[in-house]
C-alpha positions, -999 to +999 in steps of 0.1 A: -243-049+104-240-033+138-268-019+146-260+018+155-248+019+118-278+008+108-298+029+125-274+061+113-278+052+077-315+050+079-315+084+097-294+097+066-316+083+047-350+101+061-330+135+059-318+130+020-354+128+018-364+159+036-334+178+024-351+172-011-389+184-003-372+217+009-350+222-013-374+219-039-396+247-020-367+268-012-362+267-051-392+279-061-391+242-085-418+228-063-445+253-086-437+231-114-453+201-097-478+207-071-505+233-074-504+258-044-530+241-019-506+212-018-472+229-014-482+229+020-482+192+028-455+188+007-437+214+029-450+204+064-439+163+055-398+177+048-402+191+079-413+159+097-392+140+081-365+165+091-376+165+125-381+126+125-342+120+110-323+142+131-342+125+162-328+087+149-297+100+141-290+114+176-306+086+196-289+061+172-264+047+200-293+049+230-302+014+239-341+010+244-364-021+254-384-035+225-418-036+251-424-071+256-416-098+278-390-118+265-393-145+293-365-159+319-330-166+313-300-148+292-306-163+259-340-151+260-327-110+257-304-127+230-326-117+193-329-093+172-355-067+162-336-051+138-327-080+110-341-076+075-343-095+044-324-071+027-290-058+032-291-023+054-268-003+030-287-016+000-317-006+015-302+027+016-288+028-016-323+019-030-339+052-004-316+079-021-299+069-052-328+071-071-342+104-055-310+118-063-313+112-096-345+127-104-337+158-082-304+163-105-315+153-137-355+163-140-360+187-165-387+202-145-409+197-181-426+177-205-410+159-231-431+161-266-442+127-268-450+131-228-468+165-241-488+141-266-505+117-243-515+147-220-533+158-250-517+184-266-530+170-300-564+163-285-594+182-297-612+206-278-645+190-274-634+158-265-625+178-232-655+186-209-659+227-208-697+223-194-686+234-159-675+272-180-710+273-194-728+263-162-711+289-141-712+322-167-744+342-173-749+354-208-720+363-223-719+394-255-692+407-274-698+443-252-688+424-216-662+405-232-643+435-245-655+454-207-635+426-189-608+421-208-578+448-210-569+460-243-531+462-258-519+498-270-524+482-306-560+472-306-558+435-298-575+424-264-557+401-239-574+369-229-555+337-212-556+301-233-577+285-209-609+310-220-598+302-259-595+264-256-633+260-235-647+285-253-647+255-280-676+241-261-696+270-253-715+284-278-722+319-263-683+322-257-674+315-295-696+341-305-691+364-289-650+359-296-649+349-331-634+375-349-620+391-321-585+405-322-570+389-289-538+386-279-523+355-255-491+335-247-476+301-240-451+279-254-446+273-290-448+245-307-447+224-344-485+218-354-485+180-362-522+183-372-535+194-407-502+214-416-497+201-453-488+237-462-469+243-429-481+275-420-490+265-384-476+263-349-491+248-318-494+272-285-499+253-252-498+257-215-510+232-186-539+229-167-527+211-130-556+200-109-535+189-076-497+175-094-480+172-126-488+139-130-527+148-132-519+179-157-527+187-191-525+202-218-540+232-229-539+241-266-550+263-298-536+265-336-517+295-348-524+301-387-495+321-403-513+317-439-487+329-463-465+346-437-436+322-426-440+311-391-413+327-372-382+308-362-382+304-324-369+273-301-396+249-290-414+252-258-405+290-259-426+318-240-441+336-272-468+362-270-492+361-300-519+385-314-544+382-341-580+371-350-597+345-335-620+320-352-638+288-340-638+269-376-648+234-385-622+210-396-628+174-401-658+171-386-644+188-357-642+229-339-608+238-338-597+273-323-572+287-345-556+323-344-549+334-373-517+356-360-508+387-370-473+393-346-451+367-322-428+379-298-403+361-275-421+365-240-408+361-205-421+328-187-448+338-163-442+332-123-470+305-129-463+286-158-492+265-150-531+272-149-541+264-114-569+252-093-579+286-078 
């Protein structure tokens, strides 16, 4: 292939790339997979890339020295640098056909069974909650209710990160079992212990640095002899009732026995963050 089309493709190439980190910060879609202090990077290496594309692509037809000696004599200038074992527009084809796909057809979310192995069936304890305990002083029922604002109908607001670790601090169940709290997150079908199918499955995700390092972040809703309500998975509810830290197969499960759901707004965030 001649080798100023060459060197255009591969330019086009290094832009689809950087059109596609800033597009996806221009979009806002980037919150969905990198928590905040990486955005940045992200950010900063479309602009390189940018900045590195349109350079290639304008210098494509500028011929340059290679920086060695090639010796004496016509035939010597007469090789090239820019041969591959691959064919140039497969190469390229294999660069942005497959980035175009994920940028058109990612759903910007889990599937369930995607949901399951990030632990969304997993239970509490079996996720470390020491650093929580380590970091709190003694916690009581009076400075949880002092820190925590309270709803026009009684029930006091709490996030589901504090509910799920609270499974492995003793001092945080306490003082929060039998509390009337109200949260929010996606709904789900409970897969666990639901013989009578009176419960649903609320969940967010904790992201440490990407999506692919996230998790789940769950509790049980208990309708008891109320029907669940009839909502869409992975729909923004907000739920209120009484909290409890019971004992089930060996095992602490926190389960809300719910007293209202409503259809929510998503959050800005709908991922528990870093900082």
């Amino acid at each position: 292939m001649n080798p100023k089309v060459c060197r255009i493709l591969f330019s086009l190439a290094v832009l689809s790339w950087a059109a596609a980190l800033l597009y996806f910060h221009a979009s806002g879609r980037i919150a969905k997979y990198l928590a905040p202090d990486f955005r940045i990077i992200a950010l900063l290496g479309g602009l390189g890339l940018a900045v590195l594309g349109f350079f290639n692509l304008l210098t494509a037809g500028q011929q340059a020295g290679c920086g060695h000696n090639h010796g004496e004599g016509d035939d010597a200038h007469c090789h090239d640098h820019e041969s591959s074992d691959i064919h140039p527009l497969l190469a390229c084809v294999l660069m942005v056909l497959p980035l175009a796909a994920s940028v058109a057809w990612t759903k910007d979310e889990y599937s369930a069974a995607a949901l399951s192995r990030k632990g969304l069936y997993d239970a509490p304890q079996n996720m470390s909650a020491s650093f929580l305990s380590a970091a709190m002083p003694a916690i009581t029922r009076e400075e949880i209710e002092k820190g925590h604002r309270k709803t026009a109908d009684g029930f006091y607001e709490f996030n589901l990160m504090e509910l799920y670790f609270a499974t492995g601090d003793r001092e945080m169940q306490q003082a929060i079992d039998g509390l009337k709290i109200e949260t929010e997150g996606r709904l789900l079908e409970e897969r666990k212990a639901n013989s009578k199918g009176s419960r649903k499955r609320l969940y967010r995700l904790l992201m440490t640095c990407c999506a692919a390092d996230s998790r789940a972040i769950p509790i049980v809703l208990e309708y008891g002899n109320n029907p669940p309500p009839t909502i869409a998975e992975n729909e923004w509810v907000k739920v209120a009732g009484t909290m409890n830290f019971p004992m089930e197969d060996g095992l602490l499960q926190p389960i809300l026995s719910v007293d209202r759901t409503i259809e929510a707004e998503p959050p800005f965030e709908e991922s528990f963050l870093r900082n």
